[in-house]
Structure formats: structure tokens, C-alpha cells
N, C-alpha and C positions, 0 to 999 in steps of 0.2 A: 327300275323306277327313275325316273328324270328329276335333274335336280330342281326342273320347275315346279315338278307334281308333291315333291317331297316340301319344296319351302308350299307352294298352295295350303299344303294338310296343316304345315304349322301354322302359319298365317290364319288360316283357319281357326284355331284354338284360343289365339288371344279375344280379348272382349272387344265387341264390337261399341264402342265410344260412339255417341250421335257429337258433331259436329256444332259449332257454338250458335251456329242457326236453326240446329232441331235437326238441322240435315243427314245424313248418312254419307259416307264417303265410299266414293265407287270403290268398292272390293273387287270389283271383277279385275280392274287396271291393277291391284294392286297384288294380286293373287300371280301377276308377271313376271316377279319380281323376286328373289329371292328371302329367306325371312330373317330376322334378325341372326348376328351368330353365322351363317353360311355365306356374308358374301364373299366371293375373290374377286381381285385385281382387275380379270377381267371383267366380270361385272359391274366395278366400279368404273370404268374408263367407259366402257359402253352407253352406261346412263347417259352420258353426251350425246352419243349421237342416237340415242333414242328417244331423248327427252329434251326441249325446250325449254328453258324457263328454270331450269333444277337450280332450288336454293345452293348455297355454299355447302360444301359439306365435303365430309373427310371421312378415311378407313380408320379402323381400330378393330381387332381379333376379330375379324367375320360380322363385324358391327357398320351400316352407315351414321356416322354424324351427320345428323342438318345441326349446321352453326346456326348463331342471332344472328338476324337483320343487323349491319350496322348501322347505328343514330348518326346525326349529325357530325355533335362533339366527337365523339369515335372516328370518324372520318376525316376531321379535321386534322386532329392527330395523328394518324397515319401516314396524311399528306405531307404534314410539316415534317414527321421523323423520316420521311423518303427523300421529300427535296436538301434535308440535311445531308442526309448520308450521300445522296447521290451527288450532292458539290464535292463533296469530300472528297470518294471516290474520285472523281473523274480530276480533281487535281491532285490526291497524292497515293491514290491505292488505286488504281486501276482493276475495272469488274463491272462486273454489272449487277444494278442494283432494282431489284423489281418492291411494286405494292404487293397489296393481296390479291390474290388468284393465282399465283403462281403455287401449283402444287410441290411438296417437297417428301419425297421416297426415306421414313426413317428406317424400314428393315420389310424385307416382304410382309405383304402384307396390313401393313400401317402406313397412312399415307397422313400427312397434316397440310395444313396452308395458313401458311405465316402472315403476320400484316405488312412486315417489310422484310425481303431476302436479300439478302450481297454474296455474293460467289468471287474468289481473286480469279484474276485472268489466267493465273497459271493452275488454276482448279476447272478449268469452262470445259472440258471434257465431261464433266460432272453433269452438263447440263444438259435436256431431254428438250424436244418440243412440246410433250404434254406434261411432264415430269421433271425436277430437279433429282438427283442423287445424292442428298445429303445438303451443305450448305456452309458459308464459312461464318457468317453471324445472319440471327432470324432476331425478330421481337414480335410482339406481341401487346397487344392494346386491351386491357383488360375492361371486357365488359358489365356490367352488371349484374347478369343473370348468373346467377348458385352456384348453377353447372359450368358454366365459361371462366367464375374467377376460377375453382378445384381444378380443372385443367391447365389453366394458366401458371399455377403457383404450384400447382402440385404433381399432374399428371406430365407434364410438356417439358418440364426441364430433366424427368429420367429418359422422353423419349427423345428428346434432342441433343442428351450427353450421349446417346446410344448409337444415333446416326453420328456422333464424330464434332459436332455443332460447333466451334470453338468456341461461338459468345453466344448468348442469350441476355437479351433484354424483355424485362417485365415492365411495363407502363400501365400502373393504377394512378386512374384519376383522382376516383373514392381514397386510394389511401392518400393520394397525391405522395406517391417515391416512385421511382425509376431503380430497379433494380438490378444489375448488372453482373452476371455468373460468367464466369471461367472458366473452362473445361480445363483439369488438370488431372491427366489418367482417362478413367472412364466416370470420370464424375466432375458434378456442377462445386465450385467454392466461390461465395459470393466477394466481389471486387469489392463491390459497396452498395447500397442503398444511401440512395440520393435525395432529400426533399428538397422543397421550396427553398429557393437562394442558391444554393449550390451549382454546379455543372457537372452532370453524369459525363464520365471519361471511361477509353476503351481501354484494354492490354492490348487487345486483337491490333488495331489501330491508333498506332501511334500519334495523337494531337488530335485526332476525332474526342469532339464533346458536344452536348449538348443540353443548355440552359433549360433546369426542369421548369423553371416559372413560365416560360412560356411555350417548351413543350404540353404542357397540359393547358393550357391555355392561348391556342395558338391567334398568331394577327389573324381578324377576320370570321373569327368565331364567337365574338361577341355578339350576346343578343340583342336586338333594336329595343328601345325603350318604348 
């Protein structure tokens, strides 16, 4: 039996949801496709060139993620903690410093995509054209929705001490702190949590910081009256 016919049967079995229009969702497209729990690698990397248009989304145990849509605010943020790190970078750490979409390889299997990645120059071996191999600091811009803070805070700092990660940055707006983990061993120890006033600072990166008040708040994201 093919592994398309065996995810079909399962796919099959879960409840058929009408759609928020009354609508149905073409089953037939979706009977294609692997079922939850069974995908691989390959099938994840595929969905690219079989699919247009595919939300964000990431592996976990034979599971696909669709992420949130990012909002605005969230994207503003992102922006501003790239164009930071990426001056940074290019005048005292050399590497390359990507947004989101760059996927990043935490163990077969498990794939994530970070809102901002840095690689040193002397790690860029590391790097794939569809794929990162790890990362030397990631963060993450913590959304609103339930499921995206529990990964943020919970699930993503045991998978990102796992691939090796040296820093991880947490950026809640809601809580408004900036949270800053260390990899020392095979585990995350928090540097500091940073609120309002203060400047989140790296170990990773020596004299790399960045002003929480207006990371959460970045120029340009104000709303028009």
C-alpha cells in the first residue's frame, strides 16, 4: 500500500469541518497529501514545488505546521530586530543575517523558521539553499495566538538548545520583555529578561543590544490618528 493511499484512509477518518462559508473543502486535493503524523522531509520540501501560495509553515514529528499570518505590529518588529542585528553584524560580527523564511534544520525531521537568523562566517558551511543546518542565534516575535505563545516559550527553546542554537531571543509584546537564553551544555539559562527602559544585551555578541522600548515599538509603526 502507498504511502498516499494509507495517509488518504487516514485523512479519511478525521471529521469533515464545513468551512466558515458553509463550504466544504476540496478533500479530493487534500487526500494528496500525506496525513497528519506521516510526513517526511521529503514531503515537506516538495509542497514547494507543488504548491503556490503555501502558508508559512514548519515540520514537527511527522506533523505540518501552518504558522499565523503575521500582523503588521509583528512585522514591524521583525524588521527592526533584522535591521539591528544586521548593522551589527556587518560591522563587528561578520555573517549573515536573514528575516523570516529562512528555514532552519533542528534534528531530522523537525524543521522551524525563525523571525530573524545570524550564522558567523565561520559556521556558513552550515548553510543550505533551502535549508539552514542549525543557527548561531534565532528569535522569535511572539504572536498572539495560544498555540504560537506555547511554542515560543515553551516548545522552541528545548528545540533550538537541541540543534546547538547558542542564543535565543524571545520578543513578547503582550508581556512587553525581551527575553534572552544562553545555551550552556544542552540547555537554554536565561541572560536576562529585559522590560521597558532597559537594553537587551547578547553573551553571543559582544556590544550587540537592543533598546526594548522601541523594539516593541518600532519608528513607523505608529498608528495614524
Amino acid at each position: 500500500m502507498s504511502q498516499r493511499t494509507t495517509a488518504a484512509r487516514a485523512t479519511k477518518k478525521t471529521v469533515r469541518a464545513p468551512l466558515p462559508d458553509g463550504g466544504q473543502p476540496a478533500w479530493e486535493i487534500a487526500y494528496l497529501f500525506p496525513a497528519q503524523g506521516t510526513w517526511t522531509e521529503d514531503d515537506y520540501f516538495a509542497l514547494d514545488r507543488t504548491c503556490e501560495g503555501v502558508p508559512r509553515n514548519g515540520l514537527s514529528n511527522g506533523r505540518l505546521e501552518v504558522l499565523p499570518m503575521p500582523t503588521e505590529p509583528h512585522e514591524f518588529i521583525v524588521i527592526f530586530l533584522f535591521e539591528v542585528l544586521k548593522a551589527f553584524a556587518t560591522a563587528h560580527a561578520p555573517g549573515t543575517v536573514f528575516p523570516a523564511g529562512i528555514r532552519v534544520k533542528i534534528k531530522s525531521g523537525k524543521i522551524r523558521m525563525p523571525d530573524v537568523n545570524y550564522m558567523k562566517r565561520e559556521n556558513a558551511r552550515r548553510r543550505r539553499p533551502d535549508c539552514w543546518h542549525g543557527a548561531d542565534l534565532v528569535m522569535e516575535v511572539v504572536s498572539g495566538d495560544a498555540r504560537d505563545v506555547k511554542r515560543d516559550w515553551e516548545v522552541k527553546p528545548r528545540d533550538y538548545a537541541r540543534a546547538g542554537i547558542a542564543q535565543y531571543w524571545i520578543v513578547d509584546p503582550r508581556k512587553r520583555v525581551i527575553r534572552v537564553l544562553t545555551l550552556e551544555g544542552k540547555a537554554y539559562k536565561v541572560h536576562g529578561d529585559f522590560g521597558p527602559g532597559p537594553v537587551a544585551t547578547s553573551v553571543l555578541l559582544t556590544g550587540f543590544g537592543v533598546p526594548v522600548d522601541t523594539a516593541l515599538a518600532p519608528p513607523g509603526s505608529e498608528r495614524p490618528e
